[in-house]
C-alpha positions as a LaTeX table, in Angstrom:
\begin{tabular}{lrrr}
\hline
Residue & $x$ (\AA) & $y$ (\AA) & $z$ (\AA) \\
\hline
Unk1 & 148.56 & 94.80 & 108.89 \\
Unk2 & 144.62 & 95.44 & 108.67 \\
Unk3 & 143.08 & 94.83 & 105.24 \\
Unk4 & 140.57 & 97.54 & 103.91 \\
Unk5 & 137.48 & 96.04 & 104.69 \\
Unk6 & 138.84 & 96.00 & 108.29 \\
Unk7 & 139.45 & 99.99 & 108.21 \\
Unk8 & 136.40 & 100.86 & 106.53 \\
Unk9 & 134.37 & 99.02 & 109.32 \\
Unk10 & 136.54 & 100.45 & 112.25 \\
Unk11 & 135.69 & 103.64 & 110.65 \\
Unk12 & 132.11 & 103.13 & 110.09 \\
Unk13 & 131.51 & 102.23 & 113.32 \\
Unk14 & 133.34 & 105.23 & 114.86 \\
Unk15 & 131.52 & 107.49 & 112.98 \\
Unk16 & 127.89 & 105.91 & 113.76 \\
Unk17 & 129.16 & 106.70 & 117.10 \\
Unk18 & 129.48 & 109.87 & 117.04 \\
Unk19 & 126.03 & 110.34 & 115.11 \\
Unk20 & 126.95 & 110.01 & 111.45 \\
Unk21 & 125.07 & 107.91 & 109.06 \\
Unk22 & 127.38 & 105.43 & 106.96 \\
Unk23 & 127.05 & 103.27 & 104.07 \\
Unk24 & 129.65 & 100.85 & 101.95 \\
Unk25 & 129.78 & 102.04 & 98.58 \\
Unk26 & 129.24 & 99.36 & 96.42 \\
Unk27 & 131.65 & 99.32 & 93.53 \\
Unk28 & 131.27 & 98.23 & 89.70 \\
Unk29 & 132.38 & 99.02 & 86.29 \\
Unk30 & 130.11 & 102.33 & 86.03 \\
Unk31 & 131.84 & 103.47 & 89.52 \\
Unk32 & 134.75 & 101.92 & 89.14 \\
Unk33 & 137.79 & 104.79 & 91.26 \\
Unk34 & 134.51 & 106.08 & 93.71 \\
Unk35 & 135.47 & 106.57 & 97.62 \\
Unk36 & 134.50 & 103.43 & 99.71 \\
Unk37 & 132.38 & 105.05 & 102.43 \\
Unk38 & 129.70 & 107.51 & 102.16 \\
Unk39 & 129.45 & 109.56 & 105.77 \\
Unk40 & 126.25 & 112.09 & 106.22 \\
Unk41 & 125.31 & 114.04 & 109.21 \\
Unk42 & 123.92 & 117.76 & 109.37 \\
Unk43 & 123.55 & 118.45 & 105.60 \\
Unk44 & 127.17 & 117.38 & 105.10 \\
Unk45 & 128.77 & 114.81 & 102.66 \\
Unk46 & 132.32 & 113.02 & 103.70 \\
Unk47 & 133.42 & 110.40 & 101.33 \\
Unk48 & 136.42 & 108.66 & 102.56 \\
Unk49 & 138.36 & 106.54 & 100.14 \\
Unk50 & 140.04 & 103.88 & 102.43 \\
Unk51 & 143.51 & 102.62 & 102.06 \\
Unk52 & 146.25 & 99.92 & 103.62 \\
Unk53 & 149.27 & 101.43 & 104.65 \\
Unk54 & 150.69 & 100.27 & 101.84 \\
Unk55 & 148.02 & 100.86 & 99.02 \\
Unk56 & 148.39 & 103.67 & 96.43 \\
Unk57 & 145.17 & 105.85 & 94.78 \\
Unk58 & 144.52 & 104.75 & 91.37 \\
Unk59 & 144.62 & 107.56 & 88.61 \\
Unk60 & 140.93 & 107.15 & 88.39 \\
Unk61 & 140.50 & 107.17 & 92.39 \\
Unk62 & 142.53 & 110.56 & 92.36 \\
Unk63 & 140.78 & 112.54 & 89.24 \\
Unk64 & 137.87 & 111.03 & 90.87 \\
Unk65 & 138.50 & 113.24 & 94.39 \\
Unk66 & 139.48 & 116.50 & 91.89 \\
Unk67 & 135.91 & 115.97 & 90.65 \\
Unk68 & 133.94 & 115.30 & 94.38 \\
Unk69 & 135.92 & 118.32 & 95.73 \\
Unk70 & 135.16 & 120.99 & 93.01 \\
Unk71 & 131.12 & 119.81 & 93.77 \\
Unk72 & 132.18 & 121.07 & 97.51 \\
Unk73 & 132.24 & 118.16 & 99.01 \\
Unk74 & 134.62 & 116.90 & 101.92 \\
Unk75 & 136.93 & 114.01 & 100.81 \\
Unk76 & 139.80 & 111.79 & 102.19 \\
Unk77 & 141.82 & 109.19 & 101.59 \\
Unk78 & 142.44 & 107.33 & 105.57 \\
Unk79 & 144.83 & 104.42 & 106.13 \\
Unk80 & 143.01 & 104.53 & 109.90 \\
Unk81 & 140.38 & 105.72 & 112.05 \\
Unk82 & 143.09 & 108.14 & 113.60 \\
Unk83 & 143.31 & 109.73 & 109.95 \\
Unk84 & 139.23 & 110.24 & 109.61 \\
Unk85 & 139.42 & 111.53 & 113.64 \\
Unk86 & 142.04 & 113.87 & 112.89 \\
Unk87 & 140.19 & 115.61 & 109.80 \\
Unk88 & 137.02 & 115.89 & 111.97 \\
Unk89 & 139.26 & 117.91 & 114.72 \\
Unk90 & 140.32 & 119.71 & 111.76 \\
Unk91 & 137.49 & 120.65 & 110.32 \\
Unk92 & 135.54 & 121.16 & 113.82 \\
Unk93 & 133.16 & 118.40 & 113.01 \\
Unk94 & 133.54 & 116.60 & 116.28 \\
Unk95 & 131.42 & 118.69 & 118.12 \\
Unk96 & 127.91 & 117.34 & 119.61 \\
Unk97 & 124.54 & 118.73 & 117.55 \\
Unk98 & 122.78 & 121.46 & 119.49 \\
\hline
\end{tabular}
């Protein structure tokens, strides 16, 4: 079973693929519960919490994702790159810039 850090770089690297600029979140006490990757293209902010198959959100981690969505910004929690890929199709954020 792939570990986190493993995700978060398949992930990362499929998304600077397809154009988006990424960056690891670096976590400490003052952001302790906030979304491992940080995902920008076009004036738009997904953070993606990342997750084993087997790994639960922390109470913080969830209030956390109440908080970034109310500020309208696009959150997820992804066990996989297939997860991140299939809110992209969903959201229509697949398509190339023009």
């Amino acid at each position: 079973m792939p570990r986190e850090t493993s995700i978060q770089k398949t992930i990362k690297d499929k998304l600077n693929k397809l154009g988006w600029f990424v960056i690891k979140i670096s976590q400490d006490e003052k952001h302790a519960g906030f979304p491992d990757l940080l995902a920008l293209k076009n004036n738009r902010a997904l953070l993606i919490e990342t997750k084993t198959l087997e790994g639960k959100l922390r109470k913080i981690q969830y209030y956390l994702g109440l908080k970034i969505k109310g500020y309208n910004n696009d959150i997820i929690v992804a066990r996989s790159w297939k997860d991140v890929y299939n809110y992209l199709k969903k959201h229509n954020l697949l398509k190339e810039d023009k």
